[in-house]
C-alpha positions as CSV (number, residue, x, y, z in Angstrom):
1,X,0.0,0.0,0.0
2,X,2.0,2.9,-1.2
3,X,2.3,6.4,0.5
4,X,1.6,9.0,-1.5
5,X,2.5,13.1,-0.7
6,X,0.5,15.3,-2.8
7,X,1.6,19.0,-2.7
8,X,-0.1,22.2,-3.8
9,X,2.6,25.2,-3.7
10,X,2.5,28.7,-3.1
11,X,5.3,31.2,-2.2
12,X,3.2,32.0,0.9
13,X,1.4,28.6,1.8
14,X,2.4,25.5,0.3
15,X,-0.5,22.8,1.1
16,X,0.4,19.0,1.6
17,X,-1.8,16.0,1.8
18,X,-0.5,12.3,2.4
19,X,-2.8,9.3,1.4
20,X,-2.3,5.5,1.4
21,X,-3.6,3.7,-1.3
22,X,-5.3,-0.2,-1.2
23,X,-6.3,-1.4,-4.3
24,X,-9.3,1.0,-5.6
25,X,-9.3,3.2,-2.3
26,X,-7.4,5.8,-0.7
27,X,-6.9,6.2,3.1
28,X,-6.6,10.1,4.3
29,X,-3.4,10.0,6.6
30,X,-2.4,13.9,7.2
31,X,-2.9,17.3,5.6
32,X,-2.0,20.8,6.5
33,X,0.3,23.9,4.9
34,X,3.5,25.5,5.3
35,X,3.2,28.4,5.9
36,X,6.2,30.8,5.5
37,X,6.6,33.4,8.1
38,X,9.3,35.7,6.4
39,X,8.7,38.9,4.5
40,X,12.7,38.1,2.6
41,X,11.3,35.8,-0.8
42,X,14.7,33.2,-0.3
43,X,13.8,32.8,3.4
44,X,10.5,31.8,3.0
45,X,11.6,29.4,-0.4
46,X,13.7,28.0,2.6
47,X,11.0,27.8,4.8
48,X,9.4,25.5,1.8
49,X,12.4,23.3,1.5
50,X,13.0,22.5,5.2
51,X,9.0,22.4,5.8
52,X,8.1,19.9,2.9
53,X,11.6,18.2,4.4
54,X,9.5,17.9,7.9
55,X,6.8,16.1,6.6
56,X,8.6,14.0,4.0
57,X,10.2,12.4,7.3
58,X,7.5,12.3,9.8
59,X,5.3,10.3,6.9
60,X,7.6,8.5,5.0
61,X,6.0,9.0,1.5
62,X,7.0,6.5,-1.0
63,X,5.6,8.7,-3.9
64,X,5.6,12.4,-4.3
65,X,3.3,14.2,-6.8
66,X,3.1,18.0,-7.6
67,X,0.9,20.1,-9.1
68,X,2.3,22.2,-12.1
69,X,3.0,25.6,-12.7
70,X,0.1,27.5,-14.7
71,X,0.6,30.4,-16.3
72,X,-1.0,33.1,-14.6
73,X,-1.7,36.7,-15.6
74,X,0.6,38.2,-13.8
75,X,4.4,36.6,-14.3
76,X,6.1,37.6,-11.5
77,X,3.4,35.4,-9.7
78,X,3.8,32.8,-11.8
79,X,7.9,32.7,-11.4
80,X,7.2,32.9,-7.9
81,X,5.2,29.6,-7.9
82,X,7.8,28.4,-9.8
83,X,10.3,28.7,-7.4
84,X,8.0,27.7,-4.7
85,X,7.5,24.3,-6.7
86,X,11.5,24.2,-7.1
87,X,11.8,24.3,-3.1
88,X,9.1,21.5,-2.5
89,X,10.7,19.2,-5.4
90,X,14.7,19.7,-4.6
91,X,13.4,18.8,-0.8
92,X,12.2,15.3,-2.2
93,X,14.8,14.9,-5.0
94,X,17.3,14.5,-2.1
95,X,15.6,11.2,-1.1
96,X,15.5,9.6,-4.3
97,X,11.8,9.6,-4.2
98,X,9.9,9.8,-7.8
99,X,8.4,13.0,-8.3
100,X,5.6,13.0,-10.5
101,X,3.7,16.6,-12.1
102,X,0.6,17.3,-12.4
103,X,-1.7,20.0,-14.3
104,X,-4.5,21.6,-12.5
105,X,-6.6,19.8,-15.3
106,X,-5.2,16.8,-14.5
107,X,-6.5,17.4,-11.1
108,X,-9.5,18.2,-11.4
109,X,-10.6,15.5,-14.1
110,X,-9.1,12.9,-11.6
111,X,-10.7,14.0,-8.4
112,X,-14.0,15.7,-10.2
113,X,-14.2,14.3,-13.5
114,X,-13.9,17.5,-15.2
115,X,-11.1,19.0,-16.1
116,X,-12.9,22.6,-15.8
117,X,-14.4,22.5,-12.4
118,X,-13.6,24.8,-9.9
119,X,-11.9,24.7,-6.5
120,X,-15.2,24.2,-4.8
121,X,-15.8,21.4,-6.1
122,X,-12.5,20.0,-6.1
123,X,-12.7,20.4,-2.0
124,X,-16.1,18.7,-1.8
125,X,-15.0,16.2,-3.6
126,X,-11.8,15.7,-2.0
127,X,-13.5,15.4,1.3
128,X,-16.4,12.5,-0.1
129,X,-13.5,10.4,-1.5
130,X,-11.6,10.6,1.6
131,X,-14.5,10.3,3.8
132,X,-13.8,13.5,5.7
133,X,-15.7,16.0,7.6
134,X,-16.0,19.6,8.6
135,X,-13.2,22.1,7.1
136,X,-10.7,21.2,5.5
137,X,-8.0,24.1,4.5
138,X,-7.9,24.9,0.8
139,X,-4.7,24.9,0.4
140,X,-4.5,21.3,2.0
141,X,-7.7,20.2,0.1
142,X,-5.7,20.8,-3.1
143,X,-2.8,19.2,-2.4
144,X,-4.8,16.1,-1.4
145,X,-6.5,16.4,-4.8
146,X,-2.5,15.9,-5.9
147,X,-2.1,13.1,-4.6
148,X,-5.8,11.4,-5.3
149,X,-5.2,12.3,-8.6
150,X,-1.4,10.7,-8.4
151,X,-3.2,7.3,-7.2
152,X,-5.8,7.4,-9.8
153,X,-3.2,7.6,-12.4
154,X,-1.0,4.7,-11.1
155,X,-3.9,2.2,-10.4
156,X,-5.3,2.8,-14.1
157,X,-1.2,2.4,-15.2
158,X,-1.1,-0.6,-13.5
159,X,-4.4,-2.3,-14.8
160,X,-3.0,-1.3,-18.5
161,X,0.2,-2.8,-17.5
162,X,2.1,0.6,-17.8
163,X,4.1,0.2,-14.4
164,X,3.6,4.2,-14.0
165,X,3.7,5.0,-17.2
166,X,0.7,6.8,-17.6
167,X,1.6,9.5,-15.2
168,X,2.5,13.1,-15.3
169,X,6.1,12.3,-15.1
């Protein structure tokens, strides 16, 4: 039953949600966000590294997936996510851990089943496929839609015989 770490980054809060997967289920372990504290933009990229470091070794994922930079209409935004993303990914890459990418689209078709729904219902659905209750922190919500939409991918790779293939790689 592989652990799976799903992030959702920001340059202000990064989200993370881990999951186990059995067979055609997932099992809600953890979720919360890192939240950077400093107003200097390498601190807090810092903050990210060492935070998504934390949880990488209090839950010992054995999969990591990310969701993907969008282009956004501002670009310093978008660069910022960017490095953001870069933080989260270089604190996995040290482990030797696969890192596996993710569109937004991707996301939301896998959790929701359509690629253009909005975070709303990416959140409710989140918490009905998990089986949770009450509120659940956007931010976290979305980075548990990672990691759903990780598992989705390797289960249908694995019934086509794909071993991973299939994935966002």
């Amino acid at each position: 039953m592989p652990v799976i770490i799903g992030i959702d980054p920001g340059s202000r809060i990064t989200g993370y949600g881990v999951i186990e997967t059995d067979r055609d289920r997932a099992i809600y372990i953890a979720s919360g966000c890192i939240r950077t504290k400093s107003k200097d933009f390498p601190v807090r990229l810092k903050e990210i590294f060492q935070g998504v470091q934390t949880v990488v070794k209090e839950y010992s994922p054995d999969e990591f997936a990310i969701e993907q930079v969008f282009m956004s209409k501002n670009a310093d935004s978008a660069l910022k996510l960017g490095h953001a993303r870069g933080a989260a990914i270089c604190a996995v890459a040290l482990t030797d851990m696969p890192v596996f990418e993710y569109s937004a689209r991707q996301v939301k078709q896998a959790v929701v089943g359509k690629g253009a729904a909005d975070k709303g219902q990416v959140q409710h659905m989140v918490k009905i496929l998990l089986n949770l209750h009450g509120q659940l922190q956007e931010d976290a919500g979305d980075a548990l839609g990672v990691a759903l939409c990780h598992a989705h991918h390797q289960q249908t790779a694995s019934r086509l015989g794909l071993d991973g293939r299939l994935s966002g790689r």
